[in-house]
C-alpha positions in Angstrom: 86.3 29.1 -61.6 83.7 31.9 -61.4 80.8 30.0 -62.8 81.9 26.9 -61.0 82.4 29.0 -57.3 78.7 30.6 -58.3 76.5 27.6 -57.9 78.3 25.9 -55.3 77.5 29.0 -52.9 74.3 29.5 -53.8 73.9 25.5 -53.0 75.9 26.1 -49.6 73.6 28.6 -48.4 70.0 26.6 -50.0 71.3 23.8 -47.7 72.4 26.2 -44.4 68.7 27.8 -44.8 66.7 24.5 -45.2 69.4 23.0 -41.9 67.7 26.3 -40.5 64.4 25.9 -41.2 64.8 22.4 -39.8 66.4 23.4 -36.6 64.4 26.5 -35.9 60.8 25.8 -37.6 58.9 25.8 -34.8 59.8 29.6 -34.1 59.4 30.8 -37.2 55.9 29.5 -37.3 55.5 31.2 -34.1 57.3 34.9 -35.4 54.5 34.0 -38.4 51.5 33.5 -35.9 53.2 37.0 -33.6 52.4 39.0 -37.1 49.1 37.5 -37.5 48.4 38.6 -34.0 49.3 42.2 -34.3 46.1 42.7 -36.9 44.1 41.8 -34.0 46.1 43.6 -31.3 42.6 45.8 -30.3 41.6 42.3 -29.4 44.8 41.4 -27.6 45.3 44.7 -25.7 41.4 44.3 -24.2 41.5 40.8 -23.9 45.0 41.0 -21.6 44.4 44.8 -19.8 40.4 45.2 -20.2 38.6 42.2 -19.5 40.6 41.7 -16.4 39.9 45.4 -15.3 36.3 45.2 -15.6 35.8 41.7 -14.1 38.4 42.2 -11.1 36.4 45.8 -10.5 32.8 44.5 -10.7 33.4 41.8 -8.8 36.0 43.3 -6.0 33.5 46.6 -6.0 30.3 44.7 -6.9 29.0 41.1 -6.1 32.2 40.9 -3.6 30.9 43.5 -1.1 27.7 42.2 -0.6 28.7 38.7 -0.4 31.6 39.6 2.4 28.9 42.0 3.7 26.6 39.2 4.5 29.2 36.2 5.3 32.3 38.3 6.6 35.9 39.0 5.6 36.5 35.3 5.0 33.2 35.1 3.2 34.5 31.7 0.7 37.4 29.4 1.8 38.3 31.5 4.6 39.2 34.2 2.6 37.3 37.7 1.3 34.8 36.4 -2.0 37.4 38.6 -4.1 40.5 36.5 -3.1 38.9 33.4 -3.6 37.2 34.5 -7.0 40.5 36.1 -8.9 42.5 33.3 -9.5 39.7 31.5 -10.7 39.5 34.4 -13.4 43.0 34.2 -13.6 42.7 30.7 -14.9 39.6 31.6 -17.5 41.3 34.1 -18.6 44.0 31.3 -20.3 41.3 29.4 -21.5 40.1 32.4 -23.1 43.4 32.9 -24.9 43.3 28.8 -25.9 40.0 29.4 -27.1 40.7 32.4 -29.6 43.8 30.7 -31.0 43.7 27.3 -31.2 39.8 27.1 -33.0 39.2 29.4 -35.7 43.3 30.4 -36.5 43.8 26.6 -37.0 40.8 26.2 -39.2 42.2 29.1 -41.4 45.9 27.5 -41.6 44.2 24.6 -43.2 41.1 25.5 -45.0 40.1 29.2 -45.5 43.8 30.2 -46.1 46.3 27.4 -45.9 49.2 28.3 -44.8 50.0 25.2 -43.0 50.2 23.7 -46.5 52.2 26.6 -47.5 54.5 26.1 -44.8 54.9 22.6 -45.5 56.2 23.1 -49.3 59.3 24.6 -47.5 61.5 22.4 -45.2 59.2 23.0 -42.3 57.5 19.9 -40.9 54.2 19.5 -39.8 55.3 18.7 -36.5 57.2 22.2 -36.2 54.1 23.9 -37.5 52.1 22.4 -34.5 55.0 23.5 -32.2 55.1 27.1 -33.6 50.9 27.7 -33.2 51.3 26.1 -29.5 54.9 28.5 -28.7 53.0 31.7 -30.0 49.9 30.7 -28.4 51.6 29.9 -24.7 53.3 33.4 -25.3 50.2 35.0 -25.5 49.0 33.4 -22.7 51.8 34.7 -20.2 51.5 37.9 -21.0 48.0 37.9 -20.6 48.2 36.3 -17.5 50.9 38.4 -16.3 48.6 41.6 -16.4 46.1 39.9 -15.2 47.8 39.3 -12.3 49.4 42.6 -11.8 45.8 43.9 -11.6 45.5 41.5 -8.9 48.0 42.5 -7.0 46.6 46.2 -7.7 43.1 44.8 -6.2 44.8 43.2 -3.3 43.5 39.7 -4.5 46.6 37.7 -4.2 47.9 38.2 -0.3 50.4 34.7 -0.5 54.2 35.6 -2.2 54.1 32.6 -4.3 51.0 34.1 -5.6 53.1 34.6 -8.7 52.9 30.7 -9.8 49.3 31.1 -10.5 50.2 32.6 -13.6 51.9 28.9 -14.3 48.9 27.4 -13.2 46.7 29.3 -15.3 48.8 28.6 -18.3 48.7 25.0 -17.9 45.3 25.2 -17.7 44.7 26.9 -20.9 47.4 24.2 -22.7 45.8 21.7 -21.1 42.4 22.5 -22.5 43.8 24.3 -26.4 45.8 21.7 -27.3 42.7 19.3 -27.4 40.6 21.8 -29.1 43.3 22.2 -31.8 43.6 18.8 -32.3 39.6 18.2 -33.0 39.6 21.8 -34.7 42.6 20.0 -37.1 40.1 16.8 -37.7 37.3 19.3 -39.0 37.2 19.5 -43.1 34.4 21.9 -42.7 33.0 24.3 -40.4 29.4 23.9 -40.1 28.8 24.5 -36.6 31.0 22.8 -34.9 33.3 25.5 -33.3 30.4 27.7 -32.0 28.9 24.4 -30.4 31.9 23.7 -28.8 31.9 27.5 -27.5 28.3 27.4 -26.2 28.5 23.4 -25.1 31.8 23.1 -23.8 33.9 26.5 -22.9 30.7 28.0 -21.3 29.4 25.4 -19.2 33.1 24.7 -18.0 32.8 28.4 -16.9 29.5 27.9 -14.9 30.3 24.4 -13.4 34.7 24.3 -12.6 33.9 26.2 -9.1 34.7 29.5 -10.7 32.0 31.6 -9.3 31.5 29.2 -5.8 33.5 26.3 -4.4 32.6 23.2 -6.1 31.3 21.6 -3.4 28.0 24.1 -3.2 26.8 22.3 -6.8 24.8 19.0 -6.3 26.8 15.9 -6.8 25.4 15.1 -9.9 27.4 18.6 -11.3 30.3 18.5 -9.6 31.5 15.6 -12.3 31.9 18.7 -14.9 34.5 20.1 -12.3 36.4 16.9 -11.9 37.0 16.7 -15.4 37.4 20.3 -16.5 41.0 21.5 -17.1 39.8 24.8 -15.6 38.8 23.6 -12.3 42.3 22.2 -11.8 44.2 24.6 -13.0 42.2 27.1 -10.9 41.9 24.8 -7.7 46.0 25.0 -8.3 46.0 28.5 -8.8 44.3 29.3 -5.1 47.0 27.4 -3.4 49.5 29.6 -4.6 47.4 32.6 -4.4 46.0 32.8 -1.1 47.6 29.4 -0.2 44.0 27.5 -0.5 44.2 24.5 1.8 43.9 21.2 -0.1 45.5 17.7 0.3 49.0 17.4 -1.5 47.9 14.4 -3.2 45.2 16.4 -5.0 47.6 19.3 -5.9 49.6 16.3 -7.5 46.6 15.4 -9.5 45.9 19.0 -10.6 49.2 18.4 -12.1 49.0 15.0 -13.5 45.6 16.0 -15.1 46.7 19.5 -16.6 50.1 17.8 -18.2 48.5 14.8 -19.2 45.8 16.7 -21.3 48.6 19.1 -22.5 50.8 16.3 -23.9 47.8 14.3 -24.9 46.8 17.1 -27.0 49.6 18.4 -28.2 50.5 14.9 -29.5 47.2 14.0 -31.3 47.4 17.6 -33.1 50.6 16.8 -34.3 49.6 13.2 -35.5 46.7 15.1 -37.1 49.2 17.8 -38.9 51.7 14.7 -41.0 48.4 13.0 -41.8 46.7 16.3 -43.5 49.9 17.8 -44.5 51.3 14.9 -46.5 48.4 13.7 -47.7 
């Protein structure tokens, strides 16, 4: 009965694990990618508490002085150039984060140390190792976001009470715009330029050109296209409503939405289309 009782047990609880692993894959990705994090946490720590810091203070000590100097307390939009400029860091701050995570950590699970293909020899399945990366990743966005926006509340650069929601904002923004660059990161084989293209070709003219700096509507027409498709520009036009209650049409609030889901899902779903096709190859 001993040897008999033995085996069966240890098969019971192979099964319960791999049921598990099934079941809750997608965080146990994510607790993988959290431990990752923490041999970076300098980088986390100044990317949530000092970047923030230095951009709220230079430009709510700085640049925003002599602008309201010049054009008055409600220098931009009706409200002081700090105001109108914080959520819009806010927001870039979350595509920062998308940035980080979802280029160069994805390009590692598969190629320069692949533990995707790791994961996938256990239960796990490619789809739950997308899941995980995105669950860590939107983790590390909110709390980014949150300090960020405790500093702005600190600065006095969020005067509406549903400022709070431009922390959602901002994170949809930054899924809206990662989950696209991890699913082209996931085509890539090799790296031979391609990530730091996309960093100086895409994530840096967003920056200049999604009415970050100056309302959208200062740039010539034939610029302001780079706004209307950015996934920053919406997520930050969304984050001034609910900052300093920025007046816009609702039906353009409802395409901030549309835009910043739509990308999100779009993404999320062609990584994870990506993942089976690498994975089980």
């Amino acid at each position: 009965m001993t040897t008999l009782t033995g085996p069966r047990s240890d098969s019971a609880r192979a099964i319960e694990a791999g049921r598990r692993s099934r079941t809750w894959g997608a965080w146990y990705v994510a607790e993988h990618r959290f431990r990752v994090m923490r041999s970076y946490t300098g980088t986390v720590v100044v990317a949530g508490i000092g970047s923030p810091l230095i951009y709220l203070y230079a430009l709510g000590v700085g640049l925003a002085t002599i602008v309201d100097a010049n054009l008055g307390a409600g220098a931009v939009d009706g409200v002081s150039y700090l105001v109108f400029v914080a959520p819009a860091l806010l927001a870039s701050a979350a595509i920062t984060v998308a940035s980080e995570e979802f280029t160069y950590p994805i390009m590692l699970g598969y190629k320069w140390n692949p533990t995707f293909t790791g994961m996938h020899a256990s239960p796990l399945q490619p789809a739950q190792i997308v899941d995980g990366v995105v669950i860590s990743v939107v983790i590390r966005m909110l709390v980014n976001l949150v300090l960020f926006y405790a500093l702005m509340l600190a600065f006095g650069a969020a005067p509406s009470p549903l400022g709070v929601f431009a922390i959602l904002a901002g994170a949809l923004g930054g899924l809206a715009f990662g989950t696209v660059i991890m699913a082209y990161t996931s085509t890539l084989e090799e790296d031979t330029g391609q990530l730091a293209m996309v960093m100086r070709f895409v994530v840096l003219p967003m920056t200049l050109f999604s009415g970050t700096f100056f309302p959208l509507s200062t740039f010539p027409v034939w610029l302001q296209w780079i706004g209307w498709v950015s996934p920053l520009w919406h997520s930050t036009e969304l984050a001034r409503v609910f900052s300093y209650g920025a007046a816009e049409p609702i039906w353009l609030t409802v395409v901030h939405v549309v835009v910043l889901v739509g990308l999100a899902v779009a993404g999320w779903m062609w990584a994870r289309r990506i993942a089976v096709r690498r994975l089980r190859k």
